[in-house]
C-alpha positions in Angstrom: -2.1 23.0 -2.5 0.7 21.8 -0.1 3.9 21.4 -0.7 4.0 17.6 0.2 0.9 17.2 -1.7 3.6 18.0 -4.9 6.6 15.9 -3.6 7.1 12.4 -4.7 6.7 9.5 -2.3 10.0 8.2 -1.1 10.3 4.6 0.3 13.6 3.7 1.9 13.8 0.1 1.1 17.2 -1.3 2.6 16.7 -3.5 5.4 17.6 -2.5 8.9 20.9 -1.5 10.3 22.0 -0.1 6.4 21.7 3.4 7.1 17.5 3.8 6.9 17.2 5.6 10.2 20.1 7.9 8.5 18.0 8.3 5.1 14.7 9.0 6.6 16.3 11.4 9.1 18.1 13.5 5.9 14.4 12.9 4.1 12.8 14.3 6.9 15.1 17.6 7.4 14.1 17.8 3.5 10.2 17.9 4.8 8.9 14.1 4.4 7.3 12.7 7.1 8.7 9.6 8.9 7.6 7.2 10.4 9.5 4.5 13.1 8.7 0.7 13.7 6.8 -0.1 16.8 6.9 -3.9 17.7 2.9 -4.1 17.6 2.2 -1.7 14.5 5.5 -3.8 12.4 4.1 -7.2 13.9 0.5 -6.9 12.6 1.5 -4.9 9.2 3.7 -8.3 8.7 1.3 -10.7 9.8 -1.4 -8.9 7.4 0.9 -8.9 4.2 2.2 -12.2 4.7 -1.5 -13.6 4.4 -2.3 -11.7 1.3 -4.0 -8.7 3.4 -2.5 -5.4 2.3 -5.6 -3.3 3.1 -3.3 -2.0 6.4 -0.6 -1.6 4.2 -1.9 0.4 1.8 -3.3 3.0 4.3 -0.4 3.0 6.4 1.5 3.7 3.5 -0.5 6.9 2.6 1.1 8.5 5.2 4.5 6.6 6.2 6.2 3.8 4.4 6.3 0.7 4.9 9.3 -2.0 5.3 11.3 -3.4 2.1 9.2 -6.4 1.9 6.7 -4.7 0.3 8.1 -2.3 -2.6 6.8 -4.7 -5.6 3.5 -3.7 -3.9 4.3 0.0 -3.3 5.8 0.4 -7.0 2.3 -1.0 -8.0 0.6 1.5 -5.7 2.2 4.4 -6.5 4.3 4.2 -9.6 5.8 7.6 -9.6 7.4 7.0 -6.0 10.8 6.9 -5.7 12.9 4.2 -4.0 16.5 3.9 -2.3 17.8 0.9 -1.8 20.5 1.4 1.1 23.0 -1.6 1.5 26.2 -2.6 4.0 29.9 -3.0 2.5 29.3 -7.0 2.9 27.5 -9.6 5.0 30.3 -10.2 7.2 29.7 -6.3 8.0 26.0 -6.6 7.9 24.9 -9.5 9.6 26.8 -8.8 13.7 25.3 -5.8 13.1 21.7 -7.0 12.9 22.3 -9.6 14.5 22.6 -7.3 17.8 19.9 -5.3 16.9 17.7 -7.8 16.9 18.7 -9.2 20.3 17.1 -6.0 21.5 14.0 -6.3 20.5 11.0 -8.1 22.0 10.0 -9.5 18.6 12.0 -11.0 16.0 10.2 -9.3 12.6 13.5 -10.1 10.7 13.0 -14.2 10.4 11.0 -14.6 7.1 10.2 -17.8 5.6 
């Protein structure tokens, strides 16, 4: 049996700019896998959980996680996962921050409503 097969999952469920790329970097070194957010693979994996799909989810999450939205679901999924919950000092900190990040990229995946 493989040592991964034994780990527990991890999900990393802060949302961007609060240190994730920093946790799943230190999670990685430790020998989980992670996984990055392309525009079209974070666009339809939104669009599918927003309408109640989470078929693509749930098999994209066998293997990497998915973003904070989701952990309700995930905790439902696999309830001996662990979760880390990574936060900013303050939204006067927090919000510039993403704010510039998400002038960058070529789709907006933070507005939720």
């Amino acid at each position: 049996m493989s040592t991964e097969s034994t780990k527990p999952k991890v999900f990393v469920i802060g949302l961007n700019k609060t240190g994730t790329t920093s946790l799943g970097n230190a999670l990685r070194i430790l020998g989980y896998r992670k996984q990055g957010w392309g525009d079209f693979v974070s666009r339809k994996l939104f669009h599918d959980w927003y309408s109640g799909n989470l078929q693509p989810l749930i098999q994209y999450s066998t293997k990497y996680l998915p973003w904070p939205f989701a952990y309700e679901e995930m905790a439902a999924i696999y309830p001996d996962a662990k979760f880390i919950l990574s936060v900013r000092g303050n939204e006067e900190i927090w919000w510039p921050s993403i704010a510039r990040h998400t002038e960058k990229r070529l789709w907006i995946g933070h507005k939720y409503e």
